[in-house]
Structures are given as structure tokens and as C-alpha cells.
C-alpha positions as CSV (number, residue, x, y, z in Angstrom):
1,X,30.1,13.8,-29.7
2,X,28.2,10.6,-29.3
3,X,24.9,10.1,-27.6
4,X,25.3,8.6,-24.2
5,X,21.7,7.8,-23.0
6,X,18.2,7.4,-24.2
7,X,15.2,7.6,-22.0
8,X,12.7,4.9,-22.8
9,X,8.4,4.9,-22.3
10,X,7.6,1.7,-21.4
11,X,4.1,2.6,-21.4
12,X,2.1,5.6,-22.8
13,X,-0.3,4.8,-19.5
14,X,0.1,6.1,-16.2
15,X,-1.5,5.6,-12.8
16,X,-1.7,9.3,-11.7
17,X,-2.9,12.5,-13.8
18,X,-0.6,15.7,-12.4
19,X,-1.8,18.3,-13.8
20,X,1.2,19.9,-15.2
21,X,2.1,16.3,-16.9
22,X,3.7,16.9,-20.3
23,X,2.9,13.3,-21.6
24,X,-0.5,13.4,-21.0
25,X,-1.6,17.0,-20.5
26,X,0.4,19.1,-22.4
27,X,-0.3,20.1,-26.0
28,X,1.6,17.0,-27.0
29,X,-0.7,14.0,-27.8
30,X,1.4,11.2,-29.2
31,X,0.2,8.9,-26.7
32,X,-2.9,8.7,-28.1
33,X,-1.5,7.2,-31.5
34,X,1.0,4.9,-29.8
35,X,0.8,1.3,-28.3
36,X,0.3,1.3,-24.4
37,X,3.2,-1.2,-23.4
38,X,6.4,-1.8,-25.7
39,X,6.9,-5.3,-26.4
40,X,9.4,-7.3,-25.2
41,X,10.7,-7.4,-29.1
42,X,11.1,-3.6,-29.4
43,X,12.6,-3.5,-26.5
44,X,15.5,-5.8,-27.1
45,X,16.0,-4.8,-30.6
46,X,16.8,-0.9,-28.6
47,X,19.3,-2.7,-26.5
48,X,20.6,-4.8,-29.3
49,X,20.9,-1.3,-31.1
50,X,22.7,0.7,-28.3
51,X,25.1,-2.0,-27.8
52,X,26.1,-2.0,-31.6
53,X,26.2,1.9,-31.2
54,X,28.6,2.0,-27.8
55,X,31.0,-0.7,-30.0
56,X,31.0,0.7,-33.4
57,X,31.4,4.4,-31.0
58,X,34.4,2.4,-28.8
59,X,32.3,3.9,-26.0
60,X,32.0,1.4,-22.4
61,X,29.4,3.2,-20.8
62,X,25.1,4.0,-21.7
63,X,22.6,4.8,-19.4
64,X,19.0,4.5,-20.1
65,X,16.4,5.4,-18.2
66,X,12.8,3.3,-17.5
67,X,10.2,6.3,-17.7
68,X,6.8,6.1,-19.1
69,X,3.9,7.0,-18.4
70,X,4.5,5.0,-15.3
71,X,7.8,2.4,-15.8
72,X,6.4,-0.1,-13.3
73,X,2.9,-0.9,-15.3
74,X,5.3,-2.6,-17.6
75,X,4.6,-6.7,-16.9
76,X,7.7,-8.0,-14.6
77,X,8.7,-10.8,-17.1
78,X,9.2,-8.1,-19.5
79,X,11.6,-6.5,-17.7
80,X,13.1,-9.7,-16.6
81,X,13.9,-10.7,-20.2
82,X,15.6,-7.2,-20.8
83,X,17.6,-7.3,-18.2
84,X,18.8,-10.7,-19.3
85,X,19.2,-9.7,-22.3
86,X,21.2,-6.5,-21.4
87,X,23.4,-8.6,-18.8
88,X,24.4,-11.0,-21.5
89,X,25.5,-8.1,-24.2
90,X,27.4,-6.3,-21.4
91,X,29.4,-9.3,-20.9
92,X,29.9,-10.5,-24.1
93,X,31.1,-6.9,-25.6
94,X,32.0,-5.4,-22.1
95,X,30.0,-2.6,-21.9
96,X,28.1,-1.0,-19.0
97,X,24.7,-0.3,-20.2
98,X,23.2,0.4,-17.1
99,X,19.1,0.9,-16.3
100,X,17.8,3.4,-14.1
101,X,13.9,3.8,-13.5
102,X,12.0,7.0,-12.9
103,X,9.0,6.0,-11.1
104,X,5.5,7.9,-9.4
105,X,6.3,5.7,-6.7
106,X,2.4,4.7,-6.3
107,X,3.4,1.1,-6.5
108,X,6.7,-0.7,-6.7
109,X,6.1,-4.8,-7.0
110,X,8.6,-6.7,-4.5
111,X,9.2,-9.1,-7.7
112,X,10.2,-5.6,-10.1
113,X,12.7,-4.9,-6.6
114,X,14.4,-8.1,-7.0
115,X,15.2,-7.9,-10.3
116,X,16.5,-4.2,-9.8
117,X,18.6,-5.8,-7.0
118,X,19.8,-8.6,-9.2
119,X,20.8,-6.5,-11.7
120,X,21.7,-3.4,-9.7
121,X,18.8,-1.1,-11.7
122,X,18.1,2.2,-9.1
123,X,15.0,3.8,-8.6
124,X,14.1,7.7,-8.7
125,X,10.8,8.9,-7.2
126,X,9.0,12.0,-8.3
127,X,6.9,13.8,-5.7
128,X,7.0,17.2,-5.2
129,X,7.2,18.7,-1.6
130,X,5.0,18.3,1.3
131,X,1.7,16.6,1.3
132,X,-0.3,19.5,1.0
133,X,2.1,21.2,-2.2
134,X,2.2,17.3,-3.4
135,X,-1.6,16.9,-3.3
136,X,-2.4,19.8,-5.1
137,X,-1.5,19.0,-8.8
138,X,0.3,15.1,-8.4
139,X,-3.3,13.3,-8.1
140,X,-4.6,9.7,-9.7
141,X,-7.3,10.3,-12.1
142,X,-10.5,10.5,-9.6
143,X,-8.6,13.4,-8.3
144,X,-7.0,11.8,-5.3
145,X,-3.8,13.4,-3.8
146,X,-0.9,10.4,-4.1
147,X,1.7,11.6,-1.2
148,X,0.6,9.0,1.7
149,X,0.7,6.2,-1.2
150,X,3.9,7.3,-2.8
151,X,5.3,7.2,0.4
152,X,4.4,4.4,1.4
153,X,6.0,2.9,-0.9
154,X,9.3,4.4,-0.4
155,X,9.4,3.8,2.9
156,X,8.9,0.6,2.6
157,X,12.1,0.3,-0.1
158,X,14.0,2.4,2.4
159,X,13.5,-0.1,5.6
160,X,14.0,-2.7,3.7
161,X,16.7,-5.2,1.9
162,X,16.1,-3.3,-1.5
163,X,17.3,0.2,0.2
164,X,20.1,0.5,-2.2
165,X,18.2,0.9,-4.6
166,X,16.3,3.7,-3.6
167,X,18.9,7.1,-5.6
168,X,16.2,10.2,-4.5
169,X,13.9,12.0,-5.9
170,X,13.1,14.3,-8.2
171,X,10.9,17.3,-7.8
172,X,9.5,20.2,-9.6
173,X,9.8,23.6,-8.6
174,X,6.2,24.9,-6.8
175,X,6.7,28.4,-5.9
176,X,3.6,28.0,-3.8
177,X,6.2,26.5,-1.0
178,X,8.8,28.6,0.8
179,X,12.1,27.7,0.2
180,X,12.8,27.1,4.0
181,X,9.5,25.0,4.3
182,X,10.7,22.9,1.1
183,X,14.5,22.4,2.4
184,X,13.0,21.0,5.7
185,X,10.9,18.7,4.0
186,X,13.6,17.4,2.0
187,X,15.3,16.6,5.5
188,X,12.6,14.3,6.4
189,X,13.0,11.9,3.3
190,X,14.8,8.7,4.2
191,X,16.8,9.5,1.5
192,X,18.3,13.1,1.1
193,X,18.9,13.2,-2.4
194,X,16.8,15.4,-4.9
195,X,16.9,16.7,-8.7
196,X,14.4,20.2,-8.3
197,X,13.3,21.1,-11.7
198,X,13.2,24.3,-13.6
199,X,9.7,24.5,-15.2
200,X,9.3,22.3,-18.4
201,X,6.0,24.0,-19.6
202,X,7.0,27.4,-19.9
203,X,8.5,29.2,-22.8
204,X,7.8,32.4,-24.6
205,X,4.8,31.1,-26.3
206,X,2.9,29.5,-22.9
207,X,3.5,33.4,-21.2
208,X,2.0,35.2,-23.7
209,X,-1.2,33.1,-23.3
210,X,-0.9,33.1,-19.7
211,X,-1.6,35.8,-17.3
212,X,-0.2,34.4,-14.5
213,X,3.1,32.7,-16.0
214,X,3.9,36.6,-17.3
215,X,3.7,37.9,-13.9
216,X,5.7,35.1,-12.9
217,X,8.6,35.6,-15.2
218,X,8.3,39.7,-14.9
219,X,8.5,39.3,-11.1
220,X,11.4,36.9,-11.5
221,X,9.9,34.4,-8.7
222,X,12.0,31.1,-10.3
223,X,14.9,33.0,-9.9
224,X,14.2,34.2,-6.4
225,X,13.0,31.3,-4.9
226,X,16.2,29.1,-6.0
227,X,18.4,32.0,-4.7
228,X,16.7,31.9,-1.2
229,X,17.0,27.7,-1.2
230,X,20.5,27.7,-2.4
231,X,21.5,29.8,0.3
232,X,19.7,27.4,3.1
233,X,21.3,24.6,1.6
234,X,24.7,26.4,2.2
235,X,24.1,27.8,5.1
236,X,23.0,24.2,6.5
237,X,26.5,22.8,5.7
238,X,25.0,18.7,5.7
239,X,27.1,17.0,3.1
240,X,23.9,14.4,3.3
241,X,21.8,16.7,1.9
242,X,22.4,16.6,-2.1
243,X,20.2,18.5,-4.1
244,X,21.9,17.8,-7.7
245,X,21.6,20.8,-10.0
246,X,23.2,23.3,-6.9
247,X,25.9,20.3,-6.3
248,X,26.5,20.5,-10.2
249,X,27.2,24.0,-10.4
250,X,29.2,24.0,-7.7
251,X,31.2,21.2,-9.6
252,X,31.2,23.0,-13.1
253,X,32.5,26.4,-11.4
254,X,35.5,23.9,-9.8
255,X,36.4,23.2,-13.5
256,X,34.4,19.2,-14.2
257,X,33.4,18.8,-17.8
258,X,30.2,17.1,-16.8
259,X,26.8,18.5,-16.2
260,X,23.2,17.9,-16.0
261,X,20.8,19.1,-18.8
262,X,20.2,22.2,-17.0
263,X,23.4,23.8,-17.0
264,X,25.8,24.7,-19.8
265,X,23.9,23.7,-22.8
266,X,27.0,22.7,-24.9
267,X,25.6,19.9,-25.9
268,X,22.5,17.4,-25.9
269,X,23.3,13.7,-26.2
270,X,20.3,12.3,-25.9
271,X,16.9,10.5,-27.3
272,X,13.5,9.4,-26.8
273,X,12.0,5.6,-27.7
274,X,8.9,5.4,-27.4
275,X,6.5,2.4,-27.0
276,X,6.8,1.6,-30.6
277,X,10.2,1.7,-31.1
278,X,9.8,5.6,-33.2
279,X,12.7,7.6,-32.0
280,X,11.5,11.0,-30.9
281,X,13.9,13.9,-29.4
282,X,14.0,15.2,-26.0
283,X,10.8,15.6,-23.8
284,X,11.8,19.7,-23.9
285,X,10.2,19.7,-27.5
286,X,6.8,19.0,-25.9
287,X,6.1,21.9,-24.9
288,X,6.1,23.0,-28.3
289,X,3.3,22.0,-30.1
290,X,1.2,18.4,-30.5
291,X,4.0,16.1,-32.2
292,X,6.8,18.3,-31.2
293,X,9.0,15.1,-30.3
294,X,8.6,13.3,-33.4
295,X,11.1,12.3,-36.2
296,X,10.8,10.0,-38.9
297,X,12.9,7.6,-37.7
298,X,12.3,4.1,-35.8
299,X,14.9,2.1,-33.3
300,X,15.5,-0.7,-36.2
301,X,17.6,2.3,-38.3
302,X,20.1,2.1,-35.5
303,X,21.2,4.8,-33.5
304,X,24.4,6.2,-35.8
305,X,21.7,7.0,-38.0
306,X,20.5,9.6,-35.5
307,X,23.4,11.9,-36.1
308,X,22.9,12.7,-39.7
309,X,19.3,13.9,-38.6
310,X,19.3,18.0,-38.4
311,X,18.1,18.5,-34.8
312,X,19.4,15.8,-33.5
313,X,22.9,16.9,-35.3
314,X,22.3,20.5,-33.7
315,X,21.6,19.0,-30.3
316,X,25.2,17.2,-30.3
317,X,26.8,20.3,-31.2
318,X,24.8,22.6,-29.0
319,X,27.6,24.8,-28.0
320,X,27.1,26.1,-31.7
321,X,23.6,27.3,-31.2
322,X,24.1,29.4,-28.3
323,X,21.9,32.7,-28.4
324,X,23.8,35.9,-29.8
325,X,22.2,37.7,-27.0
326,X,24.3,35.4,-24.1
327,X,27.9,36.0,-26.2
328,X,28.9,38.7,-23.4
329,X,27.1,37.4,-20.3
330,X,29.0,36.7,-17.2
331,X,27.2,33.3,-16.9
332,X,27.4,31.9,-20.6
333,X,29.4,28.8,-20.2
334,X,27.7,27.7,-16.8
335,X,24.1,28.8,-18.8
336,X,24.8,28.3,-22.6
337,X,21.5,30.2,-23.1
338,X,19.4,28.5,-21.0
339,X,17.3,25.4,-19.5
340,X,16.0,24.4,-23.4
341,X,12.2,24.0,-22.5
342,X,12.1,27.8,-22.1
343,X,13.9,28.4,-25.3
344,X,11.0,27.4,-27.5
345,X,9.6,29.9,-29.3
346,X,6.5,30.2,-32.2
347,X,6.3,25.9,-32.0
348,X,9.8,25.3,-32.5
349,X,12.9,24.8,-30.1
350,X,14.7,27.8,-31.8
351,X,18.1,26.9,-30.6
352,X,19.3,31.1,-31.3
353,X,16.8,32.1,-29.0
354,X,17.5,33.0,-25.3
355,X,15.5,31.4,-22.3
356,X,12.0,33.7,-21.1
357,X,13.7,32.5,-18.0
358,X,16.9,34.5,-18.5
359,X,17.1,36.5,-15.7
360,X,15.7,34.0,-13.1
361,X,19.1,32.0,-14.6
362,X,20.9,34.6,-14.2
363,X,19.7,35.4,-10.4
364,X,20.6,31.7,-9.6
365,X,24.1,31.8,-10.8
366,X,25.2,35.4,-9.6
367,X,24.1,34.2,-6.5
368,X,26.5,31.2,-6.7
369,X,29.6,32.8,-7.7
370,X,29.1,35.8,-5.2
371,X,29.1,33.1,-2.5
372,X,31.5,31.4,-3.9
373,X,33.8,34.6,-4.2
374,X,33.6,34.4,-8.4
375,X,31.2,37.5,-8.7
């Protein structure tokens, strides 16, 4: 298995200060040893490297998402010259190395949504529910709630000649909003498209310490609250409305291969560049301890090198790794032992050890296949 995306922080800055941010407030503090923009430099030696990987790997296709910090601090001409760049390698070698950007959505230049345009780069925005759910932990850093800004701004992309390039949102799950008051908000959005997240910051290390996050996982609220918003979204019926991991199970349970990094866990491939150009593993590892991402390896070793490295050579061959508690469970090839934030366990992403959120997986997916008449 080859990798087949990277993310990429632009910038270890950001113009908000959620609360549950794993960048900036997590135990994870890399960002304060790393540049705060990637130079144009790095950032073409990446692409040069990914290009040489999908050739020497006879693989077309790469996608690589903008993230950050916040993507669209990044100077425009920076991201005009890698786009150039990229553009010109694609044709030369025909590849598709596409961009996507993952953005707060506070403020999108109209010179950044021209070059998307021109080069066909979508745009992801992350808020999380109605205003007042939004408000409460996605604020800038004099505590100011960011909804009427963010949205703002994409309703400005939506009404305008850049709407194409608007792909959804993504949310995080805040069990403080009732299912039915969530899927009703996600009508509203000019764009009914949404990735709703499974919770990156807790795993069996964060419940121990926290009161609250056991009672969570005892009382089994993640699982109950997707169960109750999976069945709205099938009882509504509206083929408009696409939330991506339900739409994805559906898919893997009709027999496709492919999956988000939610669901089936058979494999990982994936990495991290940061601003420097250090190569550092999935974001799921930073829940685990300050420095959790990190490897000792930098962009310029090329990416083949990546493969030889242990954890990375465990994440491509995740299937391997799957808990020996999951070998009987009804769910194990839709679960492969579960989202891998919550896997982590004493500082480490022990790849043998089953989610904490096990059962609220297993809610979720009994619940799919009962409807679907596979219970």
C-alpha cells in the first residue's frame, strides 16, 4: 500500500482559539518550536517530492490538503507559486495532485478564490452547529464567538462566481445539541454537505483524568446521539443532504473498498508536513502526549523513505494491528477497532488496543445494519 495524501500546516498560527483545538491546546506543543509560515521553498520541494513518489509508485492520483493553523494566513503569492508549480508537474508527468483547503472560514481573500478557481482547489469550512453551540468553544483569542464572521464569509463564496468551490463543512460532534436541532441546522447551510467528527481528544488516558469524559463514555452519549441523527437523516430521505461518514458506511456495507479514516481501519496512508518541512504522522497521535506527531524525518528524504519507518509501516498495514478483543465482533471490518484517536493508550497510539469508544461504535453501526436489514 502506498500513501495517497499528506495534509500540510501552512502556518503554526491561527486566527481563532477553540478551545478543544489540538494544535494549539492540546498537550501537543510543536508549534511553539516550529516556523510560523512554510516557505515557498519547503513547499515546492514537498510537491517536487510527492510527484517523484506518485511516479516512482505508478500512482495518477494525490490529494493534499491546505490546513494549518489557519491555511489562508499563508501570503497569496505563496500559494500562487505552488500552484504553478503543481500545475506544471501534473502536466509534465500526468498526475493529478490535487489541493484541497480546510479553512475556519473567518476570512477568505477574493485574490486566494481566484487562484482556487483557476486551479480548481475546494474549500472545507469548520464550524460546528448553530451559533449558540458554535460560539461556545470556536472563539478568536479575546474570546469572541466566530459564527456571524465565518458565515459571512461563506455566504459570500456561496452567492458568488467562486460557489464551486465551496465542498461543505466539517463539524465536530457537541452532544450539548440535539440531534434534531443539529440536522435542521445543517438544512440551512447553502451548502448541505458535512464531515461530523468523532471526538479527537479522547482516549483512555484523557477519561481517567476527566470526570466528565467517563460519564460520557459509561453513559454511551457519542453513540446515542449519532444513532438518533442517523435515523433523522434517513427518515428525511433528501439526497441533498450528505453527511459523509453515514453516506460512507452506507457505501462500505454495499461492498466499495474506499472509506474515510473513521471507518474500517485497514489501513492509514497518510502524513503530516509541517511548516518546516519535518514529516510528522497523523494529527490522532496528538492526543498522546507533547511531541506525539513527530519522527525524525524531514520532506527532503523523500516520501518512499516513509515506509521503512515503524509506525508509519504499521499504519499502511493497519489491517494487521487490529485489536484481539474485535476478532469476533459483528462490526470488525466496517470498525477495524476503532476511530484511532481513542485507541491511544499510556502516551502511545497502541495499535492492539480497542477504542474507549467501543460501544458508542458499536451503537452507531448496529443501528445501520438493523435499518438496513444486515442486523
Amino acid at each position: 500500500m502506498a500513501f495517497s495524501a499528506a495534509i500540510v500546516k501552512l502556518n503554526s498560527v491561527c486566527n481563532l482559539n477553540c478551545s478543544y483545538c489540538y494544535m494549539f491546546n492540546g498537550p501537543d506543543r510543536t508549534f511553539e518550536e516550529t516556523a510560523n509560515k512554510m516557505d515557498v521553498a519547503t513547499a515546492t520541494l514537498m510537491i517536487d517530492q510527492i510527484a517523484q513518489y506518485c511516479v516512482s509508485t505508478a500512482q495518477q492520483h494525490f490529494k493534499v490538503t491546505l490546513h494549518g493553523g489557519e491555511p489562508t494566513l499563508w501570503p497569496v503569492k505563496r500559494f500562487a507559486a505552488l500552484f504553478a508549480h503543481t500545475d506544471e508537474l501534473n502536466r509534465r508527468y500526468d498526475l493529478a495532485i490535487r489541493f484541497s483547503i480546510q479553512s475556519n472560514g473567518i476570512t477568505v481573500p477574493d485574490s486566494l478564490l481566484a487562484l482556487c478557481l483557476k486551479y480548481q482547489v475546494s474549500i472545507s469550512v469548520s464550524i460546528d452547529g448553530p451559533q449558540q453551540y458554535n460560539d461556545q468553544f470556536r472563539v478568536d483569542h479575546s474570546g469572541h464567538g466566530s459564527y456571524q464572521r465565518i458565515m459571512k464569509t461563506v455566504q459570500y463564496i456561496a452567492s458568488s462566481q467562486y460557489k464551486s468551490l465551496l465542498s461543505g463543512f466539517l463539524s465536530v460532534i457537541n452532544l450539548n445539541i440535539s440531534p434534531q436541532e443539529y440536522f435542521d441546522w445543517i438544512k440551512t447551510l447553502p451548502v448541505t454537505r458535512i464531515d461530523v467528527l468523532w471526538p479527537i481528544e479522547i482516549n483512555h488516558d484523557t477519561v481517567k483524568q476527566d470526570v466528565l469524559h467517563d460519564s460520557t463514555i459509561k453513559q454511551h452519549r457519542y453513540g446515542k446521539w449519532l444513532q438518533a441523527l442517523f435515523n433523522i437523516w434517513m427518515r428525511n430521505d433528501d439526497p441533498n443532504i450528505y453527511i459523509r461518514s453515514f453516506f460512507n458506511i452506507l457505501t462500505v456495507l454495499h461492498g466499495s473498498k474506499v472509506h474515510i479514516d473513521s471507518i474500517g481501519n485497514d489501513v492509514l496512508n497518510m502524513f503530516v508536513v509541517n511548516t518546516q518541512g519535518q514529516i510528522e504522522y497523523p494529527d490522532y497521535f496528538r492526543s498522546a502526549k507533547d511531541g506525539g506527531c513527530k519522527t525524525d524525518l524531514h520532506i527532503s528524504d523523500g516520501i518512499s523513505q516513509l515506509e521503512q519507518e515503524p509506525m508509519f509501516a504499521k499504519l499502511l498495514t493497519l489491517k494487521d494491528y487490529q485489536p484481539q478483543d474485535c476478532q469476533q465482533c459483528p462490526h470488525r471490518a466496517l470498525c477495524g477497532g476503532g476511530f484511532l484517536p481513542g485507541r491511544v493508550k499510556g502516551q502511545q497510539l497502541d495499535l492492539s488496543q480497542k477504542s474507549i469508544l467501543c460501544d458508542d461504535h458499536y451503537m452507531l453501526f448496529s443501528t445501520v445494519k438493523n435499518i438496513l436489514g444486515q442486523g
